[in-house]
Backbone as JSON, one array per atom type, in Angstrom:
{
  "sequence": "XXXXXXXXXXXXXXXXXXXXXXXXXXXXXXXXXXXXXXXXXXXXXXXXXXXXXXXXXXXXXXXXXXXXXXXXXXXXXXXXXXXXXXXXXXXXXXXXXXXXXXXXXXXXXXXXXXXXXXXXXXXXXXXXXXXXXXXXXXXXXXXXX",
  "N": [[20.13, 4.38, -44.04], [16.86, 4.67, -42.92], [13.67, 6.57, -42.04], [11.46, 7.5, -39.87], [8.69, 8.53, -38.94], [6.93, 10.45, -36.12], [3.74, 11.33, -34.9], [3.06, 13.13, -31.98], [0.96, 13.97, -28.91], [0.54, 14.11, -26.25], [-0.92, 12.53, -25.44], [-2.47, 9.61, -23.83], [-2.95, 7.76, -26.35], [-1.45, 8.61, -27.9], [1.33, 8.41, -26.82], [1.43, 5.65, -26.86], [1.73, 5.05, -29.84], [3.84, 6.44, -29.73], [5.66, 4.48, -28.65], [5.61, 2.48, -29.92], [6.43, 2.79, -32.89], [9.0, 3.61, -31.95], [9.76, 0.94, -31.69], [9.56, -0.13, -34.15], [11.42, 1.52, -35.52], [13.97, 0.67, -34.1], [13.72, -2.45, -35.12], [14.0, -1.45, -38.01], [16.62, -0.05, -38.03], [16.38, 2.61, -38.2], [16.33, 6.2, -37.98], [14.23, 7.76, -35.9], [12.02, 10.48, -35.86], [10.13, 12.68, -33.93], [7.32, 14.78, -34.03], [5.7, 17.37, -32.08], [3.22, 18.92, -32.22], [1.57, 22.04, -32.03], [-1.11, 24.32, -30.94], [-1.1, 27.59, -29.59], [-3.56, 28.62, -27.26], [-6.02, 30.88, -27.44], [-5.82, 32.99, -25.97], [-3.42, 33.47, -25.35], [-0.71, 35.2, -27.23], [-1.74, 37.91, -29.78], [-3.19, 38.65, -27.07], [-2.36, 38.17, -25.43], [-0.01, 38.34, -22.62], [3.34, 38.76, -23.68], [5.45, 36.97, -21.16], [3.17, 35.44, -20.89], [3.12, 33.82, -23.26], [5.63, 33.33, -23.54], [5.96, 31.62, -21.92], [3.85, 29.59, -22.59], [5.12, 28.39, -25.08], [7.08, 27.73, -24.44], [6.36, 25.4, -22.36], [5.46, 23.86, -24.32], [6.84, 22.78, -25.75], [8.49, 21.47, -23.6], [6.49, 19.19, -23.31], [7.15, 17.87, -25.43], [10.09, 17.05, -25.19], [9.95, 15.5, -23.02], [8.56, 13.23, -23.79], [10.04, 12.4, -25.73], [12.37, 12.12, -23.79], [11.47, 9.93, -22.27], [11.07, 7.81, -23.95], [13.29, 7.17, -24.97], [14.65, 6.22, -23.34], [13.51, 3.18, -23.2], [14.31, 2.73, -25.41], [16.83, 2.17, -26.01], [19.01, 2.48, -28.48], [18.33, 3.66, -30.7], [18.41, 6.62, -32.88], [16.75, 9.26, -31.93], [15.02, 12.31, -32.87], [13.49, 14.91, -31.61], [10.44, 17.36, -32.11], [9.55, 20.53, -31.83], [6.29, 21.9, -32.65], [4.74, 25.07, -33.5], [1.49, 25.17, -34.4], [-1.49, 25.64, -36.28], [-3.02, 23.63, -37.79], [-2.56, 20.19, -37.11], [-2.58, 17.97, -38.92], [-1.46, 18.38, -41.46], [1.14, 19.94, -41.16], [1.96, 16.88, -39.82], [1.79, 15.33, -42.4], [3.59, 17.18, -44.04], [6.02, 17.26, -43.06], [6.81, 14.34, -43.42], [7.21, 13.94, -45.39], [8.71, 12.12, -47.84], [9.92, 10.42, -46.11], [9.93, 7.22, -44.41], [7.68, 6.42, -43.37], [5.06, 7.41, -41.0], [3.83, 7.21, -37.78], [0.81, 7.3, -36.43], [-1.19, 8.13, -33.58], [-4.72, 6.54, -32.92], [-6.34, 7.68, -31.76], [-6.26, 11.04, -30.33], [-5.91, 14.36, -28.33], [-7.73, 15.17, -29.3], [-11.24, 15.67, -29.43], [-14.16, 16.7, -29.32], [-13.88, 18.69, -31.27], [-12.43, 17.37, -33.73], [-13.82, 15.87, -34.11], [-15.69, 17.05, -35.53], [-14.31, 18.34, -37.69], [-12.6, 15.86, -38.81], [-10.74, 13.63, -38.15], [-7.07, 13.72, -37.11], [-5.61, 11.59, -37.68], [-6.99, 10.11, -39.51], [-6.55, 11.97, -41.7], [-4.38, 12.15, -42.06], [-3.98, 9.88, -43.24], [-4.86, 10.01, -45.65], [-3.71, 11.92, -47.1], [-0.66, 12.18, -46.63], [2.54, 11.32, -48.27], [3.44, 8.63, -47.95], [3.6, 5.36, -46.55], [1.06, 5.01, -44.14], [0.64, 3.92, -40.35], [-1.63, 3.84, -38.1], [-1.68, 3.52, -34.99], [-4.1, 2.18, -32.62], [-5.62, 3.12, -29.85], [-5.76, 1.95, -26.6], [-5.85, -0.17, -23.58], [-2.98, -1.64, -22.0], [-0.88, -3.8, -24.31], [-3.07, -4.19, -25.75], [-3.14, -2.92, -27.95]],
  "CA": [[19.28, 4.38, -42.87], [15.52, 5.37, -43.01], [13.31, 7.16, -41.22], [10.52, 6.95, -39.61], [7.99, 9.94, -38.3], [5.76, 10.26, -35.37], [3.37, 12.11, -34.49], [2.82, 13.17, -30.21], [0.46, 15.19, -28.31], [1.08, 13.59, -24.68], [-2.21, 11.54, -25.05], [-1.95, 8.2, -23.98], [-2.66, 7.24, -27.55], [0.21, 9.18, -29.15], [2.32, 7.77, -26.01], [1.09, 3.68, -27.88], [2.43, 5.26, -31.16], [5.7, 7.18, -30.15], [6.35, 3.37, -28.15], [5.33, 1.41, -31.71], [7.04, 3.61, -34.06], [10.2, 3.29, -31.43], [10.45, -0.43, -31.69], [9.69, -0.14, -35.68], [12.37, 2.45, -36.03], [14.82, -0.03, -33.69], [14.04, -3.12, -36.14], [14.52, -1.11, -38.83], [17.28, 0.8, -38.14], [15.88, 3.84, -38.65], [16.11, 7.26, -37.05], [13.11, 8.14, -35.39], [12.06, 11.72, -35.5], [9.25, 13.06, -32.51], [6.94, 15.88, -33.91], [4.89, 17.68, -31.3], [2.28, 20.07, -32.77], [0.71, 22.93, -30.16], [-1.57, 25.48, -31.11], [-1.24, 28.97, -28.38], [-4.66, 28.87, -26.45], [-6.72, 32.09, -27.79], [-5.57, 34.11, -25.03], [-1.88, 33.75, -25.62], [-0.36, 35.66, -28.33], [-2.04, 39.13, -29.15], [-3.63, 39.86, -26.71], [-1.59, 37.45, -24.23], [1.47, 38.93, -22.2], [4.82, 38.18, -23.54], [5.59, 35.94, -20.33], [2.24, 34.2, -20.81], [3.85, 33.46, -24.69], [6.99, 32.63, -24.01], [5.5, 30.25, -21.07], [3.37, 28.62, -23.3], [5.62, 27.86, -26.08], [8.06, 26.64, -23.12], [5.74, 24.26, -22.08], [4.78, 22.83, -25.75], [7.91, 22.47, -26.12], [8.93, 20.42, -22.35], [5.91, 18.35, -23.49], [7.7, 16.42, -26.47], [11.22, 16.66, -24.42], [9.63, 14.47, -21.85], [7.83, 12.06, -24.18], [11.23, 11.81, -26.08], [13.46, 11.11, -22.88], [10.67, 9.02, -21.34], [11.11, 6.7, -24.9], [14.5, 6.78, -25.23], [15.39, 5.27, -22.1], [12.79, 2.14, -23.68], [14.52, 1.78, -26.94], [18.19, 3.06, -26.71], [19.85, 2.05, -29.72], [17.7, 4.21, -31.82], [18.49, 7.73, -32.81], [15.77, 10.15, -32.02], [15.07, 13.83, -32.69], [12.0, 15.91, -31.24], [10.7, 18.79, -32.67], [7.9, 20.73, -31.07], [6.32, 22.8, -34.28], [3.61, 25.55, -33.68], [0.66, 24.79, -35.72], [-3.18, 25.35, -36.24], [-3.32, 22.52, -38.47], [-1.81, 19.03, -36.81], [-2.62, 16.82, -39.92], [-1.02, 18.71, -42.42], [1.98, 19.39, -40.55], [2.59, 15.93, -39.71], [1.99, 15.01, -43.76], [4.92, 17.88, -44.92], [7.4, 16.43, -42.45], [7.13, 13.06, -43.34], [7.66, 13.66, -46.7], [10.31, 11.33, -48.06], [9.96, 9.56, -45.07], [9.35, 5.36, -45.12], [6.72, 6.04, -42.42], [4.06, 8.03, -40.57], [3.02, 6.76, -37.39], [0.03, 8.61, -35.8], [-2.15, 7.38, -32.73], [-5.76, 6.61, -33.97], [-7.05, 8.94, -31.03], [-5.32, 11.81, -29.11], [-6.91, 15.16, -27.59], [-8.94, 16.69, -30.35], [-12.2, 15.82, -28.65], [-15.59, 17.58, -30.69], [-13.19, 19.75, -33.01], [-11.83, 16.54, -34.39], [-15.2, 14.98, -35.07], [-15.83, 18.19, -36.83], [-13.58, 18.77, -38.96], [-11.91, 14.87, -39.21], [-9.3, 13.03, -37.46], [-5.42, 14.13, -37.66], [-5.3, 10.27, -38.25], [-7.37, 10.17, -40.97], [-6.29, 12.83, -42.81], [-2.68, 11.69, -42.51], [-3.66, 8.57, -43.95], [-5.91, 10.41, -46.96], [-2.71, 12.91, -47.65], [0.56, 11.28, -46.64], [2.97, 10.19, -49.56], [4.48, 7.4, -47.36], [2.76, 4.42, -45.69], [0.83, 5.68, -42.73], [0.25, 3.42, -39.43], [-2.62, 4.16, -37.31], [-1.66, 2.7, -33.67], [-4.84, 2.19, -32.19], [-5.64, 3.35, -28.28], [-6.46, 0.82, -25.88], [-5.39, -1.15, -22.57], [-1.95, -1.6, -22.65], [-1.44, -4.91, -24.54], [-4.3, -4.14, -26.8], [-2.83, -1.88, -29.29]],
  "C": [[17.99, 5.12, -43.19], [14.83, 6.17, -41.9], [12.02, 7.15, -41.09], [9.55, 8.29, -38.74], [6.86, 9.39, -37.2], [4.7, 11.05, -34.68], [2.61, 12.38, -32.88], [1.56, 14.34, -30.61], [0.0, 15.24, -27.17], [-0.09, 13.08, -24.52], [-1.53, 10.24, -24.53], [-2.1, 7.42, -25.28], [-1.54, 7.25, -28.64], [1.58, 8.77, -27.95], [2.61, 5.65, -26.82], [2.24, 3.88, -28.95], [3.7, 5.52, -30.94], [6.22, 5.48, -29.83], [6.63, 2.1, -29.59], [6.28, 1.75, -32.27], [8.54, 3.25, -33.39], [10.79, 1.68, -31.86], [10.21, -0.83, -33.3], [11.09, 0.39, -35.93], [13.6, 1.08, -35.36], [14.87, -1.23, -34.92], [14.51, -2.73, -37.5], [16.29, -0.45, -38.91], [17.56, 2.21, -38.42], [16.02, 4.9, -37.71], [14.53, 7.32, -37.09], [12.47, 9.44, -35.19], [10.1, 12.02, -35.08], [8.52, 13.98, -33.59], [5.68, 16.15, -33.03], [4.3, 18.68, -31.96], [1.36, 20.59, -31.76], [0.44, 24.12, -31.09], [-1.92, 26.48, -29.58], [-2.83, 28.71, -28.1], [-5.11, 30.39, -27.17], [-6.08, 33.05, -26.94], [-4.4, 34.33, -25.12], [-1.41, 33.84, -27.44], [-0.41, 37.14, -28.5], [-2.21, 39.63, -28.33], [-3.55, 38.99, -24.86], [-0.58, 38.46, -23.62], [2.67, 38.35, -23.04], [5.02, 37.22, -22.58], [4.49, 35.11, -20.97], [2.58, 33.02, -22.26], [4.49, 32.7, -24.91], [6.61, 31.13, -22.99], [5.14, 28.9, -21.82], [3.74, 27.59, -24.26], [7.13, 26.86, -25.5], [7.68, 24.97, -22.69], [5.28, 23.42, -22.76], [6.76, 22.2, -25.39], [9.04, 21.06, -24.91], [8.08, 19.09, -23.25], [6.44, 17.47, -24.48], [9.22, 16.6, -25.94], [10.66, 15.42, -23.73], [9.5, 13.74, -22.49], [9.3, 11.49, -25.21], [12.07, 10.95, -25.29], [12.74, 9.94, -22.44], [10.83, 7.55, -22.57], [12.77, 6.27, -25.05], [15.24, 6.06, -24.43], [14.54, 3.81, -22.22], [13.54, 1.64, -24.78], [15.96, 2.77, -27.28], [19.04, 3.08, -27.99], [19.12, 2.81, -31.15], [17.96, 5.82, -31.7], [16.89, 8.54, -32.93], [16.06, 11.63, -32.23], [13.66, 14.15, -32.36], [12.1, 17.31, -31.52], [9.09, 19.23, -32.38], [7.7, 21.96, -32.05], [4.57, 23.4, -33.61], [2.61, 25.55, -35.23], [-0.73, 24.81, -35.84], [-3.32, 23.65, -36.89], [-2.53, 21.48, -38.33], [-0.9, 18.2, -38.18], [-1.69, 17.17, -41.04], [0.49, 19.33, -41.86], [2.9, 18.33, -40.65], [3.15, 15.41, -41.71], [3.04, 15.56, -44.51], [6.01, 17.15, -44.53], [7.75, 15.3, -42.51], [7.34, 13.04, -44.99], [9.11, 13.18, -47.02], [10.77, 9.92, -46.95], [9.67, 8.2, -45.17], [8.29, 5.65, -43.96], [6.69, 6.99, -41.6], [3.17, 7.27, -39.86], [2.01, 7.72, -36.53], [-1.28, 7.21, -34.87], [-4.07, 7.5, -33.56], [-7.08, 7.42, -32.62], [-6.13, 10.06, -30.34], [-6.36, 13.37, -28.4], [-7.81, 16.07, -27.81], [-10.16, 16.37, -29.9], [-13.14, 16.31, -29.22], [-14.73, 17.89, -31.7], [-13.06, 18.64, -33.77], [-12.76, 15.62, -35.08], [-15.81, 16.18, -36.0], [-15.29, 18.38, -37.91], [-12.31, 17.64, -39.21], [-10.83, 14.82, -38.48], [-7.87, 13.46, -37.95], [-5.27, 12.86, -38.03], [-5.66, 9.91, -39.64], [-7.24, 11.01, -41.82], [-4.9, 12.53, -42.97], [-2.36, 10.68, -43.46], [-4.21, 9.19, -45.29], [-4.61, 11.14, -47.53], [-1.65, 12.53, -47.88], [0.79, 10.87, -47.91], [3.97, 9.1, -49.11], [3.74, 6.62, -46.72], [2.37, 5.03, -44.34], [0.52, 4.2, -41.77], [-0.27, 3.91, -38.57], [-2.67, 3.33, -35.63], [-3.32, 3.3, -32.78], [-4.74, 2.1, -30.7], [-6.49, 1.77, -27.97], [-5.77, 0.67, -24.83], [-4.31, -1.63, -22.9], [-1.91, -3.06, -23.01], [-2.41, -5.12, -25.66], [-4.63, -3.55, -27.95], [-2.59, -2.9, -30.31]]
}
């Protein structure tokens, strides 16, 4: 059985991909494994509260629960795992965990916004790094991916 990686971050683009990658992983037979990547907000951490901390890392962490159950009830027959991984760096991340992997799918927009035109797409660097075929599910109108 293979496996198949995806990378979330509750955009509607990385919602296209987890749904793609789901019905790849189903034809294949492949487990499917979720990663959610969340960097703490500046304010949480040092010089955050504890509560505000543990909140935060609560709520990364709901965010790829949901986008898991919300797929799995689309494409039951496929084993999934979600794994919500603190991380400055998305792209590189996604590229360790898919190592070995037959596949790396990653939406070809999600919520990096300026930073990401700064300092390059998590998409495109997945595809420049990655040692496994990457797929780039492109945003759009549903239908149009």
């Amino acid at each position: 059985m293979g496996r198949i990686v995806v990378g979330v971050d509750g955009s509607e683009g990385s919602r296209q991909a987890l749904l793609w990658a789901a019905k790849e992983a189903a034809l294949r037979g492949a487990t499917l494994e979720v990663i959610h990547t969340y960097a703490p907000p500046q304010e949480v951490g040092v010089s955050g509260s504890a509560t505000q901390t543990a909140h935060y890392f609560e709520a990364a962490g709901e965010v790829a629960r949901e986008l898991v159950a919300g797929m799995t009830v689309a494409v039951e027959e496929v084993e999934v795992r979600g794994h919500a991984v603190e991380s400055l760096d998305p792209a590189r991340t996604l590229v360790e965990r898919s190592a070995g992997a037959d596949m790396l799918v990653v939406s070809s927009r999600g919520r990096g916004g300026l930073r990401s035109l700064l300092l390059g797409s998590v998409s495109h660097q997945c595809a420049q790094q990655a040692t496994c075929p990457v797929v780039i599910v492109r945003s759009g109108p549903p239908g149009q991916t």
